[in-house]
C-alpha positions, -999 to 999 in steps of 0.1 A, spaced: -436 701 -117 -439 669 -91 -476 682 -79 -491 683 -115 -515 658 -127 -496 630 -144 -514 613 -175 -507 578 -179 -512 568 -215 -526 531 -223 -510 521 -260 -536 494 -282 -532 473 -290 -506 456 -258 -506 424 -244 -514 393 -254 -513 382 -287 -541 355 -297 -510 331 -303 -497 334 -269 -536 335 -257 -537 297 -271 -508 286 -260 -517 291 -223 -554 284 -230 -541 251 -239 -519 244 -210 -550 253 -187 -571 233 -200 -546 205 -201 -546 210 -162 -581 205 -156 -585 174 -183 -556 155 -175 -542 173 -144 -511 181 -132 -484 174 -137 -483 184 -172 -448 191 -190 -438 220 -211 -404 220 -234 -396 255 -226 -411 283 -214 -443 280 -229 -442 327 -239 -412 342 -229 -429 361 -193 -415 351 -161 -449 357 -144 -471 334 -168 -444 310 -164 -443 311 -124 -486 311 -123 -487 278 -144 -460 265 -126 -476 269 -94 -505 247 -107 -488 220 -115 -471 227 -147 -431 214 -153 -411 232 -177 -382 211 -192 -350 217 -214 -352 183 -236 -378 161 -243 -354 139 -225 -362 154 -193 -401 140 -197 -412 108 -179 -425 81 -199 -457 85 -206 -465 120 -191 -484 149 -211 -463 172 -232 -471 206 -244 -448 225 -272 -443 261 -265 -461 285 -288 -427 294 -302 -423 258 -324 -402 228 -324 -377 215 -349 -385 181 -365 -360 168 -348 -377 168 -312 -411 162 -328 -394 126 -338 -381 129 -302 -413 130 -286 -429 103 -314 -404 77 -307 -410 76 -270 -448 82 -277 -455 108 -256 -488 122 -258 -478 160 -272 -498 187 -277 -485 213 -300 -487 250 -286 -474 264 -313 -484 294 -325 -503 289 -362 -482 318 -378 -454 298 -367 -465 268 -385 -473 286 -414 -434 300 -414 -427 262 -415 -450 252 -441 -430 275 -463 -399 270 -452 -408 232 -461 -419 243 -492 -392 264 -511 -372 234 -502 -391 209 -517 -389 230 -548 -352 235 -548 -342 265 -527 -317 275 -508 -332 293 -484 -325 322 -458 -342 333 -426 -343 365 -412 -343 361 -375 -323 363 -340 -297 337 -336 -306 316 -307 -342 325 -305 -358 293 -298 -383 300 -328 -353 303 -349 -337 271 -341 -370 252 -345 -376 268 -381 -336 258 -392 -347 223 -377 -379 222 -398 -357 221 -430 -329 193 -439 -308 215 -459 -287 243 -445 -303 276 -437 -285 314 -437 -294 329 -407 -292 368 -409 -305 393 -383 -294 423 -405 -291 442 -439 -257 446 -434 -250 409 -433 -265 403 -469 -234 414 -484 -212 384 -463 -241 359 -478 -220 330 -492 -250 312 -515 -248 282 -540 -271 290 -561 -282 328 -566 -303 319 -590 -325 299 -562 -331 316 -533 -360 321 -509 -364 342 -477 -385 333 -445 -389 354 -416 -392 351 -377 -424 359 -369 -420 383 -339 -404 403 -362 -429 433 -377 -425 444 -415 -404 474 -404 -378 454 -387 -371 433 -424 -383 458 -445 -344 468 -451 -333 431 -448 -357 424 -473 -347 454 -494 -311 445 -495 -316 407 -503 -339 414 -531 -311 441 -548 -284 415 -539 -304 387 -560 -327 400 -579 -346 365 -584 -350 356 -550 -384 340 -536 -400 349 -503 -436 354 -483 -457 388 -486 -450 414 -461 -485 405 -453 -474 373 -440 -453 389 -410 -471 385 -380 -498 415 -373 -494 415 -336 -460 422 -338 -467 451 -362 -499 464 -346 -481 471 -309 -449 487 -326 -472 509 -342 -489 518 -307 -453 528 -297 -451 549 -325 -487 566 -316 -472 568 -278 -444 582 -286 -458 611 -302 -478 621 -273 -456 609 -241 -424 618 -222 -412 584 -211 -423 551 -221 -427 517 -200 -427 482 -219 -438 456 -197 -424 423 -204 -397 401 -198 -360 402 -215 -363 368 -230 -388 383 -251 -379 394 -283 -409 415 -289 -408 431 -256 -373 442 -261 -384 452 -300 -408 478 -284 -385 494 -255 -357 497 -284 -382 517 -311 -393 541 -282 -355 548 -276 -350 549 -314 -377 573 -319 -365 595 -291 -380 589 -260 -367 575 -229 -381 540 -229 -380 514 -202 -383 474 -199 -398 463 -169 -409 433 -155 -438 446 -135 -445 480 -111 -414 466 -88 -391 483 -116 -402 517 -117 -378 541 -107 -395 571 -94 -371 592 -111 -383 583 -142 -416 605 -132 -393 637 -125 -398 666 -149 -429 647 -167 -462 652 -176 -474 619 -195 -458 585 -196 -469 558 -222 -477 523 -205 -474 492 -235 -466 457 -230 -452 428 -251 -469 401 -268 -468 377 -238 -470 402 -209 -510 392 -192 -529 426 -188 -529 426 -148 -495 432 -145 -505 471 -168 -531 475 -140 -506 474 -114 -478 492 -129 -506 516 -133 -514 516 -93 -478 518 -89 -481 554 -110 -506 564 -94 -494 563 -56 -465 580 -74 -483 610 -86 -516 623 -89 -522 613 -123 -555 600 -147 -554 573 -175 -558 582 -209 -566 547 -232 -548 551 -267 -572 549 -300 -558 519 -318 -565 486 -336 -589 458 -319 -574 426 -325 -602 402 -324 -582 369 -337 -587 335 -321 -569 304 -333 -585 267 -331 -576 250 -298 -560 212 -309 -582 184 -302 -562 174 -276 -581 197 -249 -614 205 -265 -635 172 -282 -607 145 -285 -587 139 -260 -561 113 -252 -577 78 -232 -566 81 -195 -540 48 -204 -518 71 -226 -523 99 -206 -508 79 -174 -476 85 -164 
């Protein structure tokens, strides 16, 4: 079984996500404008490798805003900030860019909204994800965080009458769809965004998983386990049946993984950059003979507007000085 071919299968969409594309595109170009050093308030996409690479070019990646020199460039990772750093970073005018991703923002926009209008309002997201505590910090009120539809049961609310849901965007529409279920027979009147709304990347590469699935014996997920999205897609595989495995890059794969297979699905999370596929891919193929076999799927062709920041308005070189 060993000698026979082994067919690697490519999922699409994987990768990159046009919000995490921006996020870095800014940071580069923040680089060549302004130059290093330019600081980032956590990682800027939850990958170990993206983060090393702009690193070694000159990029500083902080805990606090505190941790920024006066005066230095500051970048806001793609996954959002609460309001409260926002007023951190205003009141020691710090020239900021914000990274963060625009589905993001538009999670905060209504978040910001229902509560203008009265809500109480829910979110549907990981505790501790930092995209979770910048969405709670968007908002003044309290916000029920729940990760699950068992936990809508435990909801203690005020007013039933007055509710409104948000969800974390690296969730897909099947991770909430049962959330959602449960909160809408639980309080019938409660508010909340389309399913539309949900963020398409997310959705688009668990669906790849499915299609790999279908058609392969073991399936990497390349990406790091900060990321939620990553971990999302190595969990469905195992859900749906088939031995699935999170890896960092080809230095994780276990040859034994290969033994008594014929195909093995290769995907990757949202912030995972598309060289590190090509060499897991070499790493398969001093394994075992084998051929690659690119997935049929959905093109994303999505681009969001760079800030002004780092394309026709940048800051004067006197704020920019550190």
């Amino acid at each position: 079984m060993m000698n026979e071919l082994l067919t690697i299968i490519l999922a699409q969409p994987r990768g990159f996500c046009a919000g995490v594309e921006r996020a870095i595109e800014i940071v580069e170009k923040a680089l060549v404008i302004y130059g290093p050093p330019i600081y980032v308030r956590h990682e800027i996409v939850h990958n170990k490798w993206v983060v090393e690479d702009l690193r070694a070019k000159g990029v500083v990646f902080v805990n606090e805003v505190s941790d920024i020199p006066d005066g230095a460039i500051t970048v806001f990772s793609a996954h959002g900030i609460s309001q409260k750093v926002e007023d951190s970073a205003r009141l020691r005018e710090l020239p900021v860019i914000d990274a963060t991703c625009p589905l993001v923002t538009k999670v905060h926009n209504e978040a910001q909204r229902y509560e203008r209008e009265g809500y109480e309002i829910i979110l549907i997201g990981h505790k501790g994800h930092p995209e979770v505590e910048g969405t709670m910090g968007r908002v003044k009120q309290k916000t029920h965080l729940i990760g699950t539809a068992a936990e809508v049961a435990g909801l203690e609310v005020e007013r039933a009458d007055k509710l409104a849901y948000v969800t974390q965007t690296t969730l897909s529409v099947d991770d909430t769809r049962s959330i959602i279920e449960a909160l809408k027979t639980r309080f019938p009147s409660i508010h909340g965004p389309d399913l539309r709304d949900i963020c398409y990347a997310t959705q688009n590469r668990q669906n790849a998983v499915r299609d790999l699935a279908a058609k392969a014996d073991v399936i990497l997920v390349i990406g790091s386990r900060s990321s939620s999205n990553s971990n999302r897609l190595r969990d469905l595989g195992a859900e749906i049946g088939v031995a699935s495995h999170l890896i960092d890059d080809e230095t994780a794969i276990d040859p034994s993984w290969l033994e008594g297979i014929n195909t093995i699905g290769v995907t990757a999370g949202a912030s995972a950059p598309e060289h590190l596929v090509a060499k897991v891919v070499a790493r398969l193929e001093s394994l075992r003979s084998a051929r690659v076999v690119p997935l049929d799927g959905i093109t994303e062709n999505t681009r969001f507007k760079l800030p002004p920041e780092v394309t026709n308005k940048p800051f004067s070189r006197e704020k920019a000085a550190s």
